[in-house]
N, C-alpha and C positions, 0 to 999 in steps of 0.2 A: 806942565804935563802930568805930572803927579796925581795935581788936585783931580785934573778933569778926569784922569784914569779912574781914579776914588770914585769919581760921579760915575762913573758910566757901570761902575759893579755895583753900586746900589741900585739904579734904574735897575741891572743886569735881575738884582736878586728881588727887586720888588715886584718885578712882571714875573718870575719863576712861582713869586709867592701865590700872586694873582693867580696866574694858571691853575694855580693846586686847589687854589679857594674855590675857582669854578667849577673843576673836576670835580671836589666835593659836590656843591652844589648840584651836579648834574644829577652824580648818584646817590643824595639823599639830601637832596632840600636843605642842606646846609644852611643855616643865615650867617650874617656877616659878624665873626669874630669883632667884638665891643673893645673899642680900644682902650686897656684899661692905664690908669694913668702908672708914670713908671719913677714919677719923681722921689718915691721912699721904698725903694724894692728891699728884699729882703727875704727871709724864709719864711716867716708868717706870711706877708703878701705873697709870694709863691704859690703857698698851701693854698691862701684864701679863694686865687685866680683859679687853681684846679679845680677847688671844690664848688664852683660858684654852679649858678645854674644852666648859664649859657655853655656850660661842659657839660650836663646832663649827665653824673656818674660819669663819664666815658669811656660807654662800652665800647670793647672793639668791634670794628667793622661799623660805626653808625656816627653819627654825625657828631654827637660831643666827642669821642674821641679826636675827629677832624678838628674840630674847633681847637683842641685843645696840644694838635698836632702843630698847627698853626700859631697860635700860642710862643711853643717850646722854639719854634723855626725864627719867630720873628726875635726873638729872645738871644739867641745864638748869635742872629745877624747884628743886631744893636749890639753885642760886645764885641764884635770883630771877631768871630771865629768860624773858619774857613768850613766852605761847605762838605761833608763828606759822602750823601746818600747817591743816588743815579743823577746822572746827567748836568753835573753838575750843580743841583741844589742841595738841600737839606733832608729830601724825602726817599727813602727808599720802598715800594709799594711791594704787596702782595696778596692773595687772597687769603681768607679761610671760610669755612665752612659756619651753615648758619647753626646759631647755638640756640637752648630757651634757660632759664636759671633754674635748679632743683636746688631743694631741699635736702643737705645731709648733715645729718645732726643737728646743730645749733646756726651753721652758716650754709650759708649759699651759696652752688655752684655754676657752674657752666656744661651743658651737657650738650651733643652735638645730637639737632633733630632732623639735618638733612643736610647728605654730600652733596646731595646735585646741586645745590643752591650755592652760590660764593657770595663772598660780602669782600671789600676793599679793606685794608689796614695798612697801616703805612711806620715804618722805625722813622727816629728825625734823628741825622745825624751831624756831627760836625769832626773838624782837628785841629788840636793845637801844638803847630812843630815846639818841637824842643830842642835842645843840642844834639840829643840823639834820633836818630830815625827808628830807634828800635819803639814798641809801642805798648802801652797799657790802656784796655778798654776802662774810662770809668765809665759806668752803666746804671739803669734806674727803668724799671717797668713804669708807663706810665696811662695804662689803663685803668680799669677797675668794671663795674658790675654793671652801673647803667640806671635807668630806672624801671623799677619793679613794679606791678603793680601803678599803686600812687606816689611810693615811694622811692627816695633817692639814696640810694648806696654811691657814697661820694667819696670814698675811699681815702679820707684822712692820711691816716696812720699807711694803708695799703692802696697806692705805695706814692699819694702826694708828698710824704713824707722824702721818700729816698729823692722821688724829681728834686724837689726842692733841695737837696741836700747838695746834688750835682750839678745842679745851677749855682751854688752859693759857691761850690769849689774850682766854677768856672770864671765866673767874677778872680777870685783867689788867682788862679793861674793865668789868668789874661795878666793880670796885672804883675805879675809874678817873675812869671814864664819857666815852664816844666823843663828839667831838665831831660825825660823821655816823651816823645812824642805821645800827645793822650788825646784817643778817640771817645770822645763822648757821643754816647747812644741813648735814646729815650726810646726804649722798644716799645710797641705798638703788640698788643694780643697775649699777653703773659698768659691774662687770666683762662682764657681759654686754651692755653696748653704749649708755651712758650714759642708762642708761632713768631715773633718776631724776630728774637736772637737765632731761632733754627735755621731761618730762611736766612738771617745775615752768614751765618757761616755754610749756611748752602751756597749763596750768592754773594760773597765781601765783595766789602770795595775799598776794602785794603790788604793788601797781600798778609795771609793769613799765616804766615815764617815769620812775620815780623812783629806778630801779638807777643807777647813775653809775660802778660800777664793778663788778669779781668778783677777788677773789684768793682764786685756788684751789690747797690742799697736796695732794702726791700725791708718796708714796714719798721724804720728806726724812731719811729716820733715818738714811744711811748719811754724812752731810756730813762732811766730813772740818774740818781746821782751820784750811784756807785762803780761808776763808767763800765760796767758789766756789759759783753756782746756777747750774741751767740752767730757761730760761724758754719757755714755749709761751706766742703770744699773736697773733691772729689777727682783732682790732677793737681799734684804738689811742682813748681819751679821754683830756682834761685830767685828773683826776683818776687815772685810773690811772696816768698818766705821773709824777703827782703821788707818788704812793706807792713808783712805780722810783726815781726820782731818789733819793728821802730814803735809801731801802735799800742806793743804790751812795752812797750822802754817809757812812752809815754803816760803812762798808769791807765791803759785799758785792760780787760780781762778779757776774753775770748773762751767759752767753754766751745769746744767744736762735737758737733752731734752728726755722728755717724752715721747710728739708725734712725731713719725719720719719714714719714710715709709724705712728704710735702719737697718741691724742690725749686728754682730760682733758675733766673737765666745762665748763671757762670755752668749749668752744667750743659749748654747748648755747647760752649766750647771745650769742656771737658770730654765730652765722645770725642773732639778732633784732638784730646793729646794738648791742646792748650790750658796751661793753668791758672789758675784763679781760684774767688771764692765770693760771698754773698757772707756779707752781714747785715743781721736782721738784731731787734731789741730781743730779751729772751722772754718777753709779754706779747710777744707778735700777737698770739692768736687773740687776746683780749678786745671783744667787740668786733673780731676779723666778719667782713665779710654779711656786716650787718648794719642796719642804718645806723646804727648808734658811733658807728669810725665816724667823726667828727673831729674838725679841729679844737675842740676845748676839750678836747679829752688829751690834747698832744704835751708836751715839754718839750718848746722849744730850745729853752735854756740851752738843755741838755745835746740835741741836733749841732747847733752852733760849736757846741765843747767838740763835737764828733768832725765839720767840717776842716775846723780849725788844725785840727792833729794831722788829718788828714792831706790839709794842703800846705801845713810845714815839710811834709813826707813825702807828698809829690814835688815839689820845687829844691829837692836834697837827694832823693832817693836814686843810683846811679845800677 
């Protein structure tokens, strides 16, 4: 009975996934997610899959992000962890608004050229119980800019870098097993103005008393080897502090930047009183936001040193 159970939630999560492929499809011509081989995964392959071309950048609200939604979902489902977005899958949907890219300063932004217009975006979520039902979001923007022009803003470093960081630490704890329940999120629309994480804590899908903290990646590929972080963080709890500590015990540094005109999703839950925080490399902006984020600009090495702490610290940390 077992086995067959096992069968009938893969069928269950393979037709969920189907659905979502053709919803795409309906609203933007979506093609068929290329099945990439999975027999050497890891953080470079990670990165390579985001930044490839059948993600197209992927911008929010358009079809490489789907793809690339998709991706992250089937990814989740091959390690075995439980679905967390609506209706029981991995997707949580919402609109936003249509954007075009501008020009500020040296990088590219997102500017909104029309409310009336909506475009689909979608968070991929999943959870992995732990002893405790109490919870910590690990989290990772996993959009970026799209293509420009002729050109592809593939967003390396921002923020393939963090997805991949949170898949490697999900590997980690699958096999592990957390001792806090941890919700893994790959929000959908950062760039355009943290419309993912907003709408998760507008709409959770996990009782939002029971978050106890958020550690969120954003733009870590470039670390260098002096295990140096910089931290945004802007609602202090036991628990988060809980997970600083072990990380500067571990020989990280953490300069924390208070004033900063730039911000991450840990502060979607910071308005609700939830605490967390976002580490980024303290080189973030180098090449941000311009074609030149490429994977051979990254150190992996250095990502791998960061998961590593990280998921001795989640499978300890009480």
């Amino acid at each position: 009975m077992k086995k067959r159970s096992a069968l009938l939630v893969s069928i269950l999560m393979l037709v969920m996934l189907t659905v979502f492929a053709v919803a795409c499809g309906q609203r933007d011509n979506i093609p068929k997610l290329q099945d990439y081989d999975e027999a050497d995964e890891g953080i470079t392959q990670y990165i390579e899959k985001l930044c490839d071309n059948a993600m197209e950048g992927r911008e929010g609200g358009k079809k490489g992000e789907a793809e690339a939604a998709l991706y992250l979902a089937r990814f989740l489902q091959r390690n075995g962890v439980k679905p967390a977005g609506d209706n029981g899958t991995y997707f949580q949907a919402f609109d936003i608004y249509e954007y075009k890219p501008v020009m500020e300063g040296l990088r590219m932004v997102m500017g909104v050229t029309d409310y009336s217009k909506k475009r689909h975006s979608e968070n991929v979520l999943g959870i992995i119980e732990g002893v405790s039902d109490e919870i910590i979001v690990l989290s990772a923007h996993y959009d970026h800019l799209g293509i420009i022009g002729n050109e592809y803003y593939r967003g390396a470093n921002d923020n393939a870098s963090g997805v991949a960081a949170v898949m490697d630490l999900v590997k980690k704890l699958v096999e592990r097993g957390p001792v806090n329940t941890v919700l893994i999120a790959f929000w959908g629309s950062e760039e355009k103005g943290l419309w993912g994480s907003q709408y998760f804590c507008e709409h959770p899908t996990v009782p939002l008393e029971k978050i106890k903290a958020v550690v969120n990646l954003d733009t870590v590929g470039n670390l260098k080897s002096d295990w140096q972080l910089l931290g945004w963080q802007d609602a202090e709890g036991p628990l988060a502090q809980q997970i600083i500590e072990r990380l500067e015990n571990k020989g990280w540094s953490i300069n924390w930047e208070k004033h900063r005109g730039h911000n991450s999703d840990h502060w979607s839950f910071a308005k609700k009183k939830i605490p967390g925080f976002t580490l980024l490399s303290p080189r973030w902006l180098a090449n941000n936001h311009t074609p030149l984020d490429t994977i051979e600009r990254l150190n992996i090495t250095n990502i791998e040193a960061l998961t590593k702490s990280l998921g001795e610290i989640f499978t300890d940390v009480r």
